[in-house]
C-alpha positions in Angstrom: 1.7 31.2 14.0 0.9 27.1 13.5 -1.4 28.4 11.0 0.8 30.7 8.9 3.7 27.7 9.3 1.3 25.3 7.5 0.3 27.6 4.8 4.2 28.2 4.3 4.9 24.3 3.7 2.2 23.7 1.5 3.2 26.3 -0.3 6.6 24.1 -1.5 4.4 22.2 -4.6 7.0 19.2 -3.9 6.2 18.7 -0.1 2.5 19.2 -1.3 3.5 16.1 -3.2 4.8 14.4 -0.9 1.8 14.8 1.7 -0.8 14.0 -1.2 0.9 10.8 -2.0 1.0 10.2 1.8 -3.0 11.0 2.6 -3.1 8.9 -0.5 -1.9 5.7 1.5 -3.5 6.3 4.5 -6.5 5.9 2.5 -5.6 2.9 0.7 -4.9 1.6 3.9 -8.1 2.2 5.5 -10.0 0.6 2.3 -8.1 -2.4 2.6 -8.0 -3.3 6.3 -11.2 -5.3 6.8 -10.6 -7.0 3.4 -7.3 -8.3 4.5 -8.6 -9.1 8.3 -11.0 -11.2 7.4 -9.0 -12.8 4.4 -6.4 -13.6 6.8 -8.7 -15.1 9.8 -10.4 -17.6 6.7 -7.1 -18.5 5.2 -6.0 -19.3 8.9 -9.3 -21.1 9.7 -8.1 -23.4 7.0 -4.3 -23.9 7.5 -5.8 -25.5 11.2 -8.6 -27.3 9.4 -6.6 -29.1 6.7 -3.5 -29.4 9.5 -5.0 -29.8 12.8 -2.9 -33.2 14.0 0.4 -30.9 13.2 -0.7 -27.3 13.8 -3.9 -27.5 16.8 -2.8 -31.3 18.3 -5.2 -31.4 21.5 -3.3 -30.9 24.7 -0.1 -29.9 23.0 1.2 -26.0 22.8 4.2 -24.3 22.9 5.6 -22.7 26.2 6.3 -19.3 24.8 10.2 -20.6 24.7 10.8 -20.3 21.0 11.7 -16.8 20.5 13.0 -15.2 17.3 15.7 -13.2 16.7 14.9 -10.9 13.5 15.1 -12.7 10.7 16.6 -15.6 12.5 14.2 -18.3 14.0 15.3 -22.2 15.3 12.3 -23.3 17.0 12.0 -25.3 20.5 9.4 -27.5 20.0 7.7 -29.3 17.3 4.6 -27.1 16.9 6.5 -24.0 16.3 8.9 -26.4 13.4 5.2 -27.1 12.1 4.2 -23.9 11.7 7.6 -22.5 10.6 7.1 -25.0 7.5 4.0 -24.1 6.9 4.4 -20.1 6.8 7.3 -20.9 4.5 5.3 -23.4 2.6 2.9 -20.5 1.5 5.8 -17.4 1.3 6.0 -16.5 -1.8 10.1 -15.7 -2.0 10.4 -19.6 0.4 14.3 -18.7 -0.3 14.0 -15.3 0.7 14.2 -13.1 4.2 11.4 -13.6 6.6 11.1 -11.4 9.7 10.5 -13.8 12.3 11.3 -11.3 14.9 7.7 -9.7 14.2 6.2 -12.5 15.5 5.1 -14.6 18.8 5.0 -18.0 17.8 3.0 -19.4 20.3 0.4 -17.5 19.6 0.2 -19.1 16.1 -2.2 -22.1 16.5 -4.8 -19.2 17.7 -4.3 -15.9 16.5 -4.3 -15.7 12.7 -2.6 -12.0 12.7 0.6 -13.2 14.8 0.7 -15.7 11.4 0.2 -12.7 9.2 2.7 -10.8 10.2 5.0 -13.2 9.3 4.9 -11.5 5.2 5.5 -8.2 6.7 8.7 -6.1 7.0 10.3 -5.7 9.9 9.4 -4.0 13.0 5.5 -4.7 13.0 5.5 -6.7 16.6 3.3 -4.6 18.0 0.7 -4.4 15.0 -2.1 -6.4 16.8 -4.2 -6.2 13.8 -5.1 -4.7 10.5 -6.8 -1.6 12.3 -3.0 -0.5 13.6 -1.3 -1.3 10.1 0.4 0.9 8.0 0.0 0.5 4.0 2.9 -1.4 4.1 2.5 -4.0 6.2 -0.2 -5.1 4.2 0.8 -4.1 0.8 3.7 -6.8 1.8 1.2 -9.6 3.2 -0.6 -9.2 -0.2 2.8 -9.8 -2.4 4.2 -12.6 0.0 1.7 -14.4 1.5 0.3 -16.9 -2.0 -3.0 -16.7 -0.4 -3.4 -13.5 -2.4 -1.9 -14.7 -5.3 -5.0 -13.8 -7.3 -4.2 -9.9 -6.6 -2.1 -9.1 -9.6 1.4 -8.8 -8.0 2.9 -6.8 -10.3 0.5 -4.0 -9.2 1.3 -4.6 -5.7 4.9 -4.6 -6.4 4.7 -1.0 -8.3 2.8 0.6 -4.8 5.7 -0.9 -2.8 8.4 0.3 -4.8 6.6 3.8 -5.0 5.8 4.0 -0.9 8.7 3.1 -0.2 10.5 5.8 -2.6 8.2 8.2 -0.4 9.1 7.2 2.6 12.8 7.2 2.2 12.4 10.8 0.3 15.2 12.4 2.4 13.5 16.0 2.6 9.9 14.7 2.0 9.9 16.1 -1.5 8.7 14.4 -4.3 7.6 15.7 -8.1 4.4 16.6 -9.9 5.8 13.9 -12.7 6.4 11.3 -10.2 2.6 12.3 -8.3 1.0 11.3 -11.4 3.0 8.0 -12.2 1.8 7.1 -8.3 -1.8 7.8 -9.2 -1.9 5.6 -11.6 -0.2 2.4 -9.7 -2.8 3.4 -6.4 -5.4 3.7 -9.2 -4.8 0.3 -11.3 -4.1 -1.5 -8.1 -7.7 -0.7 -6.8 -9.2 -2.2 -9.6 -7.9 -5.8 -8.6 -10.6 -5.1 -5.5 -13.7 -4.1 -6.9 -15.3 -6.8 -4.8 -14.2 -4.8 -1.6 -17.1 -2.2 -1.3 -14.6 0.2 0.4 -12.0 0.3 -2.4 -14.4 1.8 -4.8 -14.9 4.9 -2.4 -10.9 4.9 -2.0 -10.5 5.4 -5.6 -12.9 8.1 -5.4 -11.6 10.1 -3.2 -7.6 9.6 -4.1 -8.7 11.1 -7.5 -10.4 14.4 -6.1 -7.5 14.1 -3.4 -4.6 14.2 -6.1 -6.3 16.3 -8.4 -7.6 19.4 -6.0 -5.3 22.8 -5.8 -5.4 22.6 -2.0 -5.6 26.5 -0.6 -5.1 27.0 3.4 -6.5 31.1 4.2 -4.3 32.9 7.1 -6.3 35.7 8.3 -4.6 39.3 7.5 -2.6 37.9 4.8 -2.8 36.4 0.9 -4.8 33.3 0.1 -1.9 30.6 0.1 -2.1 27.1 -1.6 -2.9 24.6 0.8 -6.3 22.6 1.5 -9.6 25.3 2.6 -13.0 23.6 1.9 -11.5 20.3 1.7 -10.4 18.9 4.7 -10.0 21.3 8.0 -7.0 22.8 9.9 -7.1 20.2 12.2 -7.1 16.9 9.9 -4.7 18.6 8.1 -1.7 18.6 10.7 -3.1 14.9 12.0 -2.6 13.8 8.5 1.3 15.3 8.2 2.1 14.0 11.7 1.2 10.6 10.8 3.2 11.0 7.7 6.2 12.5 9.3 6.0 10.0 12.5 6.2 6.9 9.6 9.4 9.0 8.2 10.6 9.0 11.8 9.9 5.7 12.5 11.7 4.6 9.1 14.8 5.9 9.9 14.9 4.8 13.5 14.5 1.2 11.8 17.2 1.4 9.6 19.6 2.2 12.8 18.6 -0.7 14.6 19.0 -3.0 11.6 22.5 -1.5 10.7 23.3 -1.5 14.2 25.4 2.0 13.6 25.2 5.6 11.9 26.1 5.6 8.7 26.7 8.5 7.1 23.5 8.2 4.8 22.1 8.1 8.2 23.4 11.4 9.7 22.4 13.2 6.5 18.6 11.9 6.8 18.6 12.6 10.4 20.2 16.5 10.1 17.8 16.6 7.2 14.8 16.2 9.5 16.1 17.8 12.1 16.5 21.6 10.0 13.3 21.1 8.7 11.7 20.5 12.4 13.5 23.6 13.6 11.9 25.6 10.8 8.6 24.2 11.6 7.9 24.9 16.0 4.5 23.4 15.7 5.7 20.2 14.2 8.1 19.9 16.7 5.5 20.5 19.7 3.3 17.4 18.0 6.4 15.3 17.6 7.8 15.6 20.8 8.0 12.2 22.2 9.1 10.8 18.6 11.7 13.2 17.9 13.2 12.1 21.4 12.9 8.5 20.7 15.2 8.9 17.6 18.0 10.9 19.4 18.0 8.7 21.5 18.9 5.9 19.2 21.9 8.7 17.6 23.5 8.8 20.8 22.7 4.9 21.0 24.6 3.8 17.8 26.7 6.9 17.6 28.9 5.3 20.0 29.1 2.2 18.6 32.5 1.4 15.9 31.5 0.2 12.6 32.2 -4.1 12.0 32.4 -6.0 9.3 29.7 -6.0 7.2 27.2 -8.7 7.3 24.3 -10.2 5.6 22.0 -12.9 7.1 21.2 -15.7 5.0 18.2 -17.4 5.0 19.0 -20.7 6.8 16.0 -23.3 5.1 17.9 -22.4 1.8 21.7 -23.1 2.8 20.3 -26.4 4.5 18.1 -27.5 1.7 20.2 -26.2 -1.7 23.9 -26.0 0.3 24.6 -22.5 -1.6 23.3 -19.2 -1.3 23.2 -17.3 -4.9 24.0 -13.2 -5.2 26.1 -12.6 -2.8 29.4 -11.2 -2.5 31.7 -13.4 0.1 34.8 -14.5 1.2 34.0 -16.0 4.2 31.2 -18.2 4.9 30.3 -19.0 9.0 27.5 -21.3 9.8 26.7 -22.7 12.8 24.4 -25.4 14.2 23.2 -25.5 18.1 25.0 -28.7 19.8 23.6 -30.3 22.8 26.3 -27.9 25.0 28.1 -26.6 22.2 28.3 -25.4 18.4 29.2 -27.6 16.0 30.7 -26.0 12.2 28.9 -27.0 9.2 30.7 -27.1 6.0 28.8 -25.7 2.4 29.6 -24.4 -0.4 28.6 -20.6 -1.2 28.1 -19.4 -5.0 30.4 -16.6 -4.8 28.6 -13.6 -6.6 31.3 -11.2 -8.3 33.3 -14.3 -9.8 31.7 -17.1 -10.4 33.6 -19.3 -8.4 33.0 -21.0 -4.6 34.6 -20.9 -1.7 34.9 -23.8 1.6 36.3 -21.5 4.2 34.8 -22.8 7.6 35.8 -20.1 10.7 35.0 -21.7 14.2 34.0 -18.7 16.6 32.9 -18.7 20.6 29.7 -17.4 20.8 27.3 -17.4 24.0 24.9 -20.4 24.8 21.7 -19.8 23.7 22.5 -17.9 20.3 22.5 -19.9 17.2 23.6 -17.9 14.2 23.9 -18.5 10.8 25.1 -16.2 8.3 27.6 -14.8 5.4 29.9 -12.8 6.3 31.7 -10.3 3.9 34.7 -9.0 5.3 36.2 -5.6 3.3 
């Protein structure tokens, strides 16, 4: 039965697709891993070096009391402040979103991945090294970290834009046309890392991999497109519950970052959840993650949309007093007092007109919080 229900998906050409593209990045993951390990620990190795009175001072550490809060991060103590500056000083969008919430600052001065993950998206925290990353977390290190400037961005930006397309493919579909435009990003992007021994075998084996008719034989019936003499049975449904556990894990993320169900939301999730009823040995694999996620729905099902927000990135309000590209008619900022919360006044670059606005809202919020955002009230 698992058998004949494996044969039957592989026989849609477009979810073919889709797992292709997705074996594809697991093995432009695995060529890049070491690469990126070791590129990270020297790059580290020199940050403390050059830095050592500000980011390794003998005697001096921090606590473990400056937490972040996603993309929000006001360190405790001056070594976290130093090394806050100096992951900024080397991100490549210093104005942009960082997630902060990834990481465990005191563990920067001595672990050069809890830096890293500072270029990542969010929800990596628990990626304790290159071995347990996904394609995106370091695709993302490559294109924000300037370390790896030399890697021609563009390239990485075009694999980004095409995982993520894959990843957010609401019924894991994609075409033969857009396959091939993916080869060839994968493909040119390789060729910045002809120095890494393993990225000339990962070009190797994407090309046979994209370009084989994969066949899958169920005893007693027709031979049915899939993957025999390739890979076996048993890679095979590894491979697709890797793939469909990243899906999984995608659309769990985006719940916890709205902080509701949209209904973009519910349609993924009903999406994933016909297919998994059409599919009893998927569902046996997934078990545990398909549990997880209703979770979560019954989580922020019960929750009542607010007013939208966005976060701004706090360095950039402080240092330029204006925050360009968004939409806005309120603007809240606050600054931690010694026992309470003191309102800052700045100007915001309204987005749609052109024009400013100086409104300054005063809101009780709990000690120990320190916020800073625009708000855009519909």
């Amino acid at each position: 039965m698992a058998l004949a229900e494996l044969a039957a998906r592989l026989n849609c050409t477009e979810y073919k697709n889709w797992m292709k593209a997705g074996h594809s990045l697991l093995l432009l993951r695995a060529a890049l891993q070491r690469y990126a390990g070791e590129q990270v620990q020297a790059f580290h190795r020199q940050l403390v070096a050059s830095g050592a009175a500000r980011l390794a001072p003998s005697g001096r550490g921090c606590r473990g009391s400056c937490t972040p809060r996603g993309r929000q991060f006001q360190p405790a103590c001056s070594l976290c402040k130093e090394w806050k500056k100096e992951i900024l000083n080397h991100h490549t969008h210093r104005n942009g979103e960082v997630n902060w919430g990834n990481c465990r600052p005191w563990l920067w001065p001595s672990n050069s991945w809890e830096f890293a993950k500072a270029y990542m998206p969010r929800g990596k925290a628990d990626i304790s090294g290159p071995d347990k990353c996904d394609a995106s977390a370091l695709l993302n290190l490559f294109n924000f970290c300037d370390h790896f400037s030399s890697i021609d961005q563009t390239k990485v930006r075009e694999v980004i834009k095409c995982r993520n397309e894959l990843m957010h493919s609401s019924d894991m579909k994609v075409s033969s046309s857009w396959l091939k435009t993916f080869e060839n990003h994968v493909q040119s992007l390789l060729k910045e890392f002809q120095h890494v021994p393993e990225a000339e075998g990962a070009c190797t084996r994407i090309k046979k991999l994209l370009s084989s008719d994969w066949a899958v034989y169920v005893p007693g019936e027709d031979q049915l497109d899939g993957l025999e003499g390739e890979m076996t049975q048993s890679q095979i449904r590894e491979i697709e519950a890797e793939l469909i556990k990243e899906r999984l894990h995608e659309i769990s993320l985006a719940m916890e970052i709205q902080g509701m169900m949209s209904d973009e939301g519910v349609n993924k999730i009903q999406i994933v959840r016909n297919f998994l009823k059409d599919n009893h040995d998927l569902q046996r694999t997934l078990e545990a993650e398909i549990q997880n996620l209703e979770v979560l729905v019954q989580l922020y099902s019960q929750k009542q949309p607010t007013k939208k927000t966005q976060e701004v990135n706090y360095e950039q309000a402080k240092d330029e007093g204006k925050c360009i590209g968004f939409k806005c008619n309120q603007v809240v900022l606050y600054k931690k007092g010694s026992a309470h919360y003191e309102e800052l006044d700045y100007t915001m670059n309204s987005f749609n007109t052109g024009k400013s606005c100086n409104t300054v809202i005063t809101l009780s919020i709990p000690e120990g919080l320190c916020i800073l955002r625009l708000q855009k009230a519909y």
